[in-house]
C-alpha positions in Angstrom: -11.2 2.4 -3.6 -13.6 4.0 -1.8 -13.5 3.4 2.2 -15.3 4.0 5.3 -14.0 7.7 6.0 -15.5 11.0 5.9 -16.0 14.4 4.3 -15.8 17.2 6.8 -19.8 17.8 6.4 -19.8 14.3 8.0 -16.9 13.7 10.2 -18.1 13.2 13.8 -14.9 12.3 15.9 -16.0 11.0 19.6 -14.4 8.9 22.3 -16.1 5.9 22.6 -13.8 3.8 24.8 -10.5 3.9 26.4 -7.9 4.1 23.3 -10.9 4.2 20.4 -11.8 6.4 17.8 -15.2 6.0 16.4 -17.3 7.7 13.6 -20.5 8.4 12.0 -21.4 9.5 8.4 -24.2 10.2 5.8 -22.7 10.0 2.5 -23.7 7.8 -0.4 -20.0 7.4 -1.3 -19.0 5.5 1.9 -19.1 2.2 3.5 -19.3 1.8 6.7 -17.0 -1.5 7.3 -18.3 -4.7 9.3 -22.3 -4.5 8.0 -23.8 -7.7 7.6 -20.7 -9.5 7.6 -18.8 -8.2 10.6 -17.8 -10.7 13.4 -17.0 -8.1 16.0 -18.5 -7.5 19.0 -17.0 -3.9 18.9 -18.8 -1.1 17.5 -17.8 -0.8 13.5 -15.5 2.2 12.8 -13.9 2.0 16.0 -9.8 2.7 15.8 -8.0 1.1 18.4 -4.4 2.1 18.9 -1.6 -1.0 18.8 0.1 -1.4 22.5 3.4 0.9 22.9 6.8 -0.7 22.0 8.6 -2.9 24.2 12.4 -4.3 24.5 11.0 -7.8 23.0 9.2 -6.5 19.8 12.8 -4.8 18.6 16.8 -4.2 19.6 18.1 -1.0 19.0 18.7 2.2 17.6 22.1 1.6 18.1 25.3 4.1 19.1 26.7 2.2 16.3 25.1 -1.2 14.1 26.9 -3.0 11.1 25.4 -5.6 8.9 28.4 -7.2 7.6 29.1 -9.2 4.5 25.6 -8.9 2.5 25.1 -8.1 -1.3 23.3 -5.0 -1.8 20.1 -4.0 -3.8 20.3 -0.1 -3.4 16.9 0.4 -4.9 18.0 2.9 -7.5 17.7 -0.1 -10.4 21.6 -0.8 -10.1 23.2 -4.0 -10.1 23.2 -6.3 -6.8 26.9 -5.7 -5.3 28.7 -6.9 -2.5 29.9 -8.0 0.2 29.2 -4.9 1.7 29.4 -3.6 5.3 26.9 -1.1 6.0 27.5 0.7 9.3 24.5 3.0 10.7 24.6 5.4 13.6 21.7 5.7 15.4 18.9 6.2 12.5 20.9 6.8 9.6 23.2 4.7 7.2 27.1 6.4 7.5 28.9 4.2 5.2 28.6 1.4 2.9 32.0 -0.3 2.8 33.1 -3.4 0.1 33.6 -6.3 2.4 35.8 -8.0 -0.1 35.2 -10.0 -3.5 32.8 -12.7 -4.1 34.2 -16.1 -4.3 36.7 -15.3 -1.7 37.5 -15.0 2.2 35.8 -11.6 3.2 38.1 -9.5 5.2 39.3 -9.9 8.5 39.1 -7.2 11.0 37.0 -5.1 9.2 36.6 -1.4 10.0 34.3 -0.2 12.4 36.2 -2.1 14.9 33.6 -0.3 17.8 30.4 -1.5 16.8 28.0 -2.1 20.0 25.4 -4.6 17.1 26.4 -6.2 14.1 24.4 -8.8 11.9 26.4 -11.1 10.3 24.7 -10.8 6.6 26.6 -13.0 4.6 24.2 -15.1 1.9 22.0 -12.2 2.9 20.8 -9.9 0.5 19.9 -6.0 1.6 17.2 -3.7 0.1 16.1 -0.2 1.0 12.6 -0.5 3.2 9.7 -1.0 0.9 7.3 2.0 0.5 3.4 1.3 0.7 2.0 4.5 -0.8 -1.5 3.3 -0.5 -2.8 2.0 2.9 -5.5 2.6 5.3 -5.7 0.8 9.2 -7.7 -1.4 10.0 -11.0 -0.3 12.6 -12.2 -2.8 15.1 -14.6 -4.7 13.1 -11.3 -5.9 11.3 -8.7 -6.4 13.9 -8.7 -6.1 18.3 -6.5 -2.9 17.1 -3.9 -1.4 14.2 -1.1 -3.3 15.6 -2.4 -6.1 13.3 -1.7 -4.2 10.2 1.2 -2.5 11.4 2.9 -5.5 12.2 2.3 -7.2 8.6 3.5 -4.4 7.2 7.3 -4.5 8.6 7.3 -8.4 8.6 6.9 -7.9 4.5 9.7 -4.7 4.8 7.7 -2.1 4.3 9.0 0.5 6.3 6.9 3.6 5.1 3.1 3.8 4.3 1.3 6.6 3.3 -2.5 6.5 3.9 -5.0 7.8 2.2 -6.4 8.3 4.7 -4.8 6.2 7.3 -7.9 6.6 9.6 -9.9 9.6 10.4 -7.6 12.5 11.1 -6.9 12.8 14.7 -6.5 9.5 15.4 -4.0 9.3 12.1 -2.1 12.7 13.3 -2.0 10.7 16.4 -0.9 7.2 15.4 1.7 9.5 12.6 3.9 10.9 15.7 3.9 7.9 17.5 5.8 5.9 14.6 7.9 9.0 14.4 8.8 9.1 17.7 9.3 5.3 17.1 6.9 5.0 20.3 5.3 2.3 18.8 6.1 -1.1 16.8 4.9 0.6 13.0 6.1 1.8 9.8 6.8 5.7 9.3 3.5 7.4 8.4 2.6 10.0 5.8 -1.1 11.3 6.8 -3.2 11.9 3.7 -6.5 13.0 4.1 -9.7 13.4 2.1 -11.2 16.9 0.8 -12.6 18.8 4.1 -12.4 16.1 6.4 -11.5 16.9 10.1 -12.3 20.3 10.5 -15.2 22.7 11.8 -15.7 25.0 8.7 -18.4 23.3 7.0 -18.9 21.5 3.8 -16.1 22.5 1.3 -18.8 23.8 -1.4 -16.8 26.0 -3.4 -13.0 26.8 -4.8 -12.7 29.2 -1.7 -14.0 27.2 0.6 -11.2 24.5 -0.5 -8.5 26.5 -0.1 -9.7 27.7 3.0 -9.4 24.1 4.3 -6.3 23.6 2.7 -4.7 26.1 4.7 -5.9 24.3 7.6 -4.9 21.3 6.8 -1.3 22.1 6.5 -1.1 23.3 9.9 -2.9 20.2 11.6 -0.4 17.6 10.3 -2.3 16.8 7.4 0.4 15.9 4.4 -1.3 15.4 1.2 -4.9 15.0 -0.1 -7.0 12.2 -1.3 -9.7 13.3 -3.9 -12.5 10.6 -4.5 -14.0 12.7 -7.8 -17.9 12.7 -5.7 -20.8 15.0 -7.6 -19.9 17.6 -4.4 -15.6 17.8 -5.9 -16.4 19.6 -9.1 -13.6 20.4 -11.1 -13.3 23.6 -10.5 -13.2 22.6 -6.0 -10.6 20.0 -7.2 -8.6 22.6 -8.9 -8.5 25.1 -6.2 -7.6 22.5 -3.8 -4.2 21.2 -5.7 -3.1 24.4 -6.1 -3.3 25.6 -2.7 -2.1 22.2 -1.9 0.7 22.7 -4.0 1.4 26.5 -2.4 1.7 24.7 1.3 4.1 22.0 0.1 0.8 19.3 0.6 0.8 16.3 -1.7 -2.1 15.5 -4.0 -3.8 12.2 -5.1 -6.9 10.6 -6.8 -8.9 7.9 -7.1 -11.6 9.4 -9.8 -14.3 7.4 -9.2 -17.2 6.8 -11.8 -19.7 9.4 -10.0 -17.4 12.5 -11.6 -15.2 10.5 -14.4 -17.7 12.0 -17.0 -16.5 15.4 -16.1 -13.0 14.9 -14.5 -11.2 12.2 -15.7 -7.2 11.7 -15.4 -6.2 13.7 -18.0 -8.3 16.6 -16.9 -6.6 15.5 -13.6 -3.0 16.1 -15.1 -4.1 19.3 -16.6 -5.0 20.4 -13.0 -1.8 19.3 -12.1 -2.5 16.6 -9.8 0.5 14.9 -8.3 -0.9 11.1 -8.4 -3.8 9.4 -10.3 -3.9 5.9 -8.3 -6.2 2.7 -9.2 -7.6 2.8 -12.9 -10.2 4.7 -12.6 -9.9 7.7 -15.1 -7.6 6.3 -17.7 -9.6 4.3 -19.6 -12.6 6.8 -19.7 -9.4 9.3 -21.4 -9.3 6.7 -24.1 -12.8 6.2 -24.9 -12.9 5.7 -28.7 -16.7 5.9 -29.8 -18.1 8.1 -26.8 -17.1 10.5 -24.0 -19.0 8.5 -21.5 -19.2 4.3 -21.2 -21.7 2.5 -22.1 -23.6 0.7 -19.2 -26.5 -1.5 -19.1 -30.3 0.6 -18.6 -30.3 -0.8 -15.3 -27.3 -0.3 -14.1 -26.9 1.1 -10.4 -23.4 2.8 -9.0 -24.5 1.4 -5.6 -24.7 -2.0 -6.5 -21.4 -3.0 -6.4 -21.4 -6.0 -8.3 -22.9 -3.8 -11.5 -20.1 -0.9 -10.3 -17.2 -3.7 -10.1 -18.3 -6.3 -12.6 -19.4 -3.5 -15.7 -16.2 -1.3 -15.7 -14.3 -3.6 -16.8 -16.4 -4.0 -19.5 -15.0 -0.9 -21.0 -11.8 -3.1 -22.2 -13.1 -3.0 -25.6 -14.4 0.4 -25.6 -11.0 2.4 -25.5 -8.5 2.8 -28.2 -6.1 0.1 -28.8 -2.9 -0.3 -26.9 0.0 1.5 -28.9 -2.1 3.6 -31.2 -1.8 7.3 -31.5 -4.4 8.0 -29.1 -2.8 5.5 -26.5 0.6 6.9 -27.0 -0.4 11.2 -26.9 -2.9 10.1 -23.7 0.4 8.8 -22.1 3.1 11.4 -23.1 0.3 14.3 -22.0 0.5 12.7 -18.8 4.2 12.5 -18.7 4.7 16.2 -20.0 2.0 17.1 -16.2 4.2 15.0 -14.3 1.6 12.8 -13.7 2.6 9.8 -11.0 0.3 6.5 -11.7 0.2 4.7 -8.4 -2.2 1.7 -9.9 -3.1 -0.8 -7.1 -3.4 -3.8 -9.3 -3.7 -6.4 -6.4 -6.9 -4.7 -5.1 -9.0 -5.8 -7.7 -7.1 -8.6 -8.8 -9.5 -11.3 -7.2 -12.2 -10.0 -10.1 -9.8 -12.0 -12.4 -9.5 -15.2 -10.3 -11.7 -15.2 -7.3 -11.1 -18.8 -6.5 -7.0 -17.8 -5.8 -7.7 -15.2 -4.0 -10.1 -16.9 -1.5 -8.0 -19.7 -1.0 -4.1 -18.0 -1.1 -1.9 -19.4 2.1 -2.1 -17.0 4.5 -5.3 -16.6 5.0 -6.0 -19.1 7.7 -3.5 -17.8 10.2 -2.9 -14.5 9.3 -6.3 -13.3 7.9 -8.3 -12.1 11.4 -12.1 -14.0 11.5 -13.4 -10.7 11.2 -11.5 -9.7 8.3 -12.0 -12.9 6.7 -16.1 -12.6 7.4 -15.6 -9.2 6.1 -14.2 -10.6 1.9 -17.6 -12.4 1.8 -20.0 -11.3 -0.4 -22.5 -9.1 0.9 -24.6 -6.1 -0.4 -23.4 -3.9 2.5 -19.6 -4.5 2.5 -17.5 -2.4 0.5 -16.0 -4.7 -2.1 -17.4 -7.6 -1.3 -19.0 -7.7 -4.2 -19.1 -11.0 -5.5 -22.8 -12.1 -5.8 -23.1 -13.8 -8.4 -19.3 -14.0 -9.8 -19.2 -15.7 -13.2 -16.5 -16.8 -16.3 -18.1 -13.3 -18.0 -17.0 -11.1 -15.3 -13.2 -13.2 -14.8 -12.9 -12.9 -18.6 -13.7 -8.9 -19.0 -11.5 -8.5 -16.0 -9.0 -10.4 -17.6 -9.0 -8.2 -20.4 -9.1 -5.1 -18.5 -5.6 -6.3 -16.9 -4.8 -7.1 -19.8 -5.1 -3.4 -21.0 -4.0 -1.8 -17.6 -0.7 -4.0 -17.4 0.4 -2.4 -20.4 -0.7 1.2 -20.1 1.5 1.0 -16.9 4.3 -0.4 -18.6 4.2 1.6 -21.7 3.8 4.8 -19.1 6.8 3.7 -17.5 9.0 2.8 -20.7 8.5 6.1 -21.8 9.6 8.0 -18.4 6.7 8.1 -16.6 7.1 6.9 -12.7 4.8 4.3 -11.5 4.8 3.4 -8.0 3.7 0.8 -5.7 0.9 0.8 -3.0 -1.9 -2.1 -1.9 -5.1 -0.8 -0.4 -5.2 -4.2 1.6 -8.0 -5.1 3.8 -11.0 -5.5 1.1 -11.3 -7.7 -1.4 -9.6 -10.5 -0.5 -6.3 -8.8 0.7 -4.3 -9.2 3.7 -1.8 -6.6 4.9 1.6 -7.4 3.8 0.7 -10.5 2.4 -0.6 -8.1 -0.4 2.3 -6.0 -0.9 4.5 -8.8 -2.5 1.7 -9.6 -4.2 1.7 -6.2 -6.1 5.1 -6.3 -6.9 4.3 -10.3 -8.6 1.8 -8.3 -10.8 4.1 -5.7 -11.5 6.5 -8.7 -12.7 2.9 -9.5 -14.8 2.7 -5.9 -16.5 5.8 -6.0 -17.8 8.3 -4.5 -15.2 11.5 -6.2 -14.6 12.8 -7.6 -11.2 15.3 -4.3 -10.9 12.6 -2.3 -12.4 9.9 -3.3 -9.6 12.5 -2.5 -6.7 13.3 0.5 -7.8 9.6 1.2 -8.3 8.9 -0.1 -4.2 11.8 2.0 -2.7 13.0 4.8 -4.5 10.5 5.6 -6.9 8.3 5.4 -3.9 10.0 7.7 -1.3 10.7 10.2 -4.0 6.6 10.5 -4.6 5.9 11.3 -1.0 8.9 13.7 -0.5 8.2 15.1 -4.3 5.6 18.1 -2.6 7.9 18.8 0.1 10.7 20.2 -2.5 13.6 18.1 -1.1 14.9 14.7 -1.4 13.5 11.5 -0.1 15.1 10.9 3.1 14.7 7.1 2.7 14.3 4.5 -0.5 18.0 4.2 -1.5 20.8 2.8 0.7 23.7 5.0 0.5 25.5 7.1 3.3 23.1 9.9 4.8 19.6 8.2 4.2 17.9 7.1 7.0 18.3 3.6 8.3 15.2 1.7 6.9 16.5 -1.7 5.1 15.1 -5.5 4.1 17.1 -8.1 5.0 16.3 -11.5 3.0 17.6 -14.9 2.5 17.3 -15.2 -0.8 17.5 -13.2 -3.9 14.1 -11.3 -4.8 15.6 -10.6 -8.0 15.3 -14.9 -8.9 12.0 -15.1 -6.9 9.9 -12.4 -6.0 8.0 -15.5 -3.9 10.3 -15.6 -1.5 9.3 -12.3 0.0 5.8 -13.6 1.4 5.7 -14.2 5.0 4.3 -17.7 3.9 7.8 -18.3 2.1 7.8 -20.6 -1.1 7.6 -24.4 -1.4 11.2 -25.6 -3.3 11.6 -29.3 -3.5 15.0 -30.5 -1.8 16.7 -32.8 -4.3 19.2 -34.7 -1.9 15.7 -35.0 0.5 12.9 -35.2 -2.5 10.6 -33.3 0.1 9.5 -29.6 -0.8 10.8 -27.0 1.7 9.7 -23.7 2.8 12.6 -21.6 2.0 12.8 -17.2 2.3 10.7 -14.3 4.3 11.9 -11.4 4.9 14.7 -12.4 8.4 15.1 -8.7 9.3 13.0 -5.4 8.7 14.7 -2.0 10.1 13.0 1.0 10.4 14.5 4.3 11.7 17.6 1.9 12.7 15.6 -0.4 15.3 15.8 -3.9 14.5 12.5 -6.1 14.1 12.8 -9.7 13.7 10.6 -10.3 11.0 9.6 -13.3 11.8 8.7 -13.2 15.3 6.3 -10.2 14.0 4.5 -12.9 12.3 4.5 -15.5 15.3 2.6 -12.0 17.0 0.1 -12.1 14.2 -0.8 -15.7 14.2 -1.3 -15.7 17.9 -3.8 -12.5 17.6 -5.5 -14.2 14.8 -5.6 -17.9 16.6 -6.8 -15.4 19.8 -9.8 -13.6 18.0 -10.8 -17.0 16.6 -11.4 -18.4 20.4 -13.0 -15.4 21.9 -15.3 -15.4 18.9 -15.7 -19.0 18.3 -15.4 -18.7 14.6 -13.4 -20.4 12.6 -12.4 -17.5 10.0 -10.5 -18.6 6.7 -10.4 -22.6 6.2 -7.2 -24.4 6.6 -4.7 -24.0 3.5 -4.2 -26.6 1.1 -2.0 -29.6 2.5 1.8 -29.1 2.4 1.2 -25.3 1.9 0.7 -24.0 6.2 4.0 -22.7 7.2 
């Protein structure tokens, strides 16, 4: 989805205040975020960084941690085993030791006698740290400053994020060697920018030109590209552009929106060997069955977003059927380019069912006022585009899912990857809160529990590192990888639920009252401990904070028996 960043004929970078990044832009393709709706008093597109680290938002890295006695979920689809000890030193996972037999005693006096942590993890299940490969931070017209996101993130286990962009580049090179140098309480950062943005050279108005800023790109801490598919990217800039990306080890991504899908959809996107198609856009205009182009109403207008968002998904009937020969070549062609679908389904999935979206749990204490003013419906807020929301538009949605859940899940039955990534803070969706919620739909499209994981960590970690040439560092627990893990209460594999921060409702039957059982207990990133739930007390009290000092209310209480 498009967002409120800029091309480099646009990008203005100025200090506005002490620890903000602001921004100004002229391009019919953006959105600058607060408009009408915004509640802050700050100017919109302002970045503020999230305060430094401290000894109480973590413990460690460690000369030497064990979590002891937990079953394992190593994220590459294999079974759950355990007990386990897994011993880390410093950042990285050493050993992963059986800790005995289930049903039985675990051992005494288990090796590493010399630990200076351990985390007694028994009934505890472990996972690799989730990977979010499609974020961006929140400005100030969302949140007082990034921390907000940051913190959502690691209280739901995601450990990595990769955004696309995060933020406008300096202040995302910035916030990107902060996490690394674990400076501050965040996930590790891949920095993904778009086409030209940060630089001095000018508009990037030919294949030269692209490569040009390319080049530049790689040596300014820049690790991928984001292509929106404007009238400016033709083919031919796009082209250039993945191919010198490729040349400087630089990832490659796409969101091909409907101003250049006519010309450039995701098949001419694999032929130009782009590394990642993410959202929908481009699939369903490869499988157009009557015409080349789609059909849309005379008055039909890209920048009204209700016409944008509530007539593409009108194009469910207009593509050829699920499991025909043309479904199957589009999907093999794909596979054959090594073609990575990253689709996003949450993002949109409030199209479907706007009424669960608006109302979902979190929202009253860990949805800011200012993001919450932000989801309503307004012709200025980028997707917020609900004016007039009706059963016609839920139903062609509905279909379109319909549609997109099994492309996904035929693509992936057949070899191709599919990864996992959120685009929170539009539409309804709430940083982290969103994440689990992509992996539900996942569970929707056809994936299964293993399937999803392995989708979330390893499949992940090995898209990001895919450009560099080596292995993913991160995304399976084994000896050597880094030290980013989940630790949960209960089984995600049973309940995917139970990974919300908001936990799930399970009636006790010695009691007969429903309790809120799960969450994520521990998140570790880089092998510093975060207690994922006080993350989430940290939240709640920004949120409850932002209400006062704006005196507005934000998102209405949830429904009884569902606040945590």
């Amino acid at each position: 989805m498009n967002k409120a960043f800029l091309t480099a004929a646009t990008l203005i970078l100025a200090t506005t205040a002490p620890g903000g990044v602001s921004f100004a832009h002229d391009d019919h393709d953006q959105w600058i975020a607060g408009g009408a709706a915004g509640a802050s008093q700050d100017p919109a597109g302002q970045y503020v960084p999230g305060p430094a680290r401290t000894a109480g938002d973590s413990i460690g890295p460690f000369r030497k941690l064990v979590i002891r006695g937990a079953t394992l979920i190593d994220g590459t689809g294999g079974p759950p085993r355990g007990p386990v000890d897994i011993v880390i030193e410093g950042n990285r996972i050493v050993a992963v030791n059986q800790a005995g037999w289930p049903g039985l005693p675990l051992k005494p006096k288990r090796e590493p006698l010399d630990a200076e942590h351990e985390i007694d993890a028994t009934g505890l299940y472990v996972m690799p740290g989730f990977v979010d490969t499609h974020v961006h931070l929140p400005a100030a017209d969302k949140a007082p400053d990034v921390s907000y996101a940051y913190k959502l993130w690691l209280a739901h286990g995601v450990t990595t994020v990769r955004g696309v962009p995060l933020a406008p580049p300096e202040f995302a090179s910035a916030e990107k060697n902060r996490s690394a140098a674990n400076a501050i309480t965040a996930p590790r950062i891949v920095n993904y920018q778009t086409l030209g943005a940060g630089w001095s050279g000018g508009a990037v108005d030919s294949p030269d030109k692209a490569r040009l800023w390319v080049r530049w790109a790689a040596t300014h801490n820049i690790d991928g590209i984001k292509f929106f598919n404007r009238p400016e990217e033709t083919p031919a800039i796009i082209a250039a552009a993945i191919d010198e990306a490729h040349k400087n080890r630089m990832g490659t991504l796409a969101h091909l929106s409907q101003t250049g899908v006519a010309n450039f959809n995701a098949r001419d996107a694999g032929d130009a060997h782009l590394d990642t198609v993410t959202h929908y856009y481009g699939h369903h205009e490869a499988l157009l069955k009557d015409t080349t182009i789609q059909k849309q109403p005379v008055d039909y207008n890209y920048n009204n977003e209700q016409q944008r968002f509530g007539d593409i998904a009108e194009i469910w009937d207009d593509i050829h059927a699920p499991g025909s020969p043309e479904w199957l070549a589009y999907l093999r062609h794909q596979k054959d380019n090594g073609v990575i679908f990253n689709p996003t389904f949450n993002i949109y999935a409030a199209s479907r069912d706007l009424m669960r979206a608006r109302n979902a749990d979190w929202n009253s204490r860990y949805t800011t006022p200012q993001l919450w003013n932000y989801f309503q419906s307004t012709r200025d807020n980028h997707g917020s585009y609900f004016y007039d929301w009706t059963t016609e538009n839920e139903f062609a949605w509905k279909r379109f899912y319909t549609n997109f859940f099994k492309l996904m899940n035929d693509y992936k039955n057949m070899g191709g990857r599919v990864t996992v990534g959120t685009d929170s803070g539009f539409i309804f969706k709430t940083y982290g809160f969103a994440y689990i919620e992509e992996l539900e739909l996942f569970r929707e499209a056809g994936f299964t529990p293993s399937e999803i994981l392995r989708a979330a960590t390893m499949w992940s970690a090995d898209e990001l590192a895919r450009p560099t040439g080596g292995p993913a560092p991160f995304g399976v627990v084994r000896a050597g990888m880094l030290a980013d893990l989940v630790i949960v209460k209960e089984n995600p594999l049973a309940n995917l639920k139970t990974l919300y921060g908001t936990g799930h409702l399970r009636l006790n039957p010695e009691t007969n009252k429903q309790e809120r059982v799960g969450g994520v207990r521990f998140t570790i990133k880089d092998g510093i401990v975060y207690d994922a739930q006080k993350l989430l007390a940290d939240v709640a009290r920004m949120v409850a904070s932002e209400k006062a000092r704006l005196g507005q209310p934000g998102a209405p209480p949830a429904n009884p028996g569902t606040s945590p």
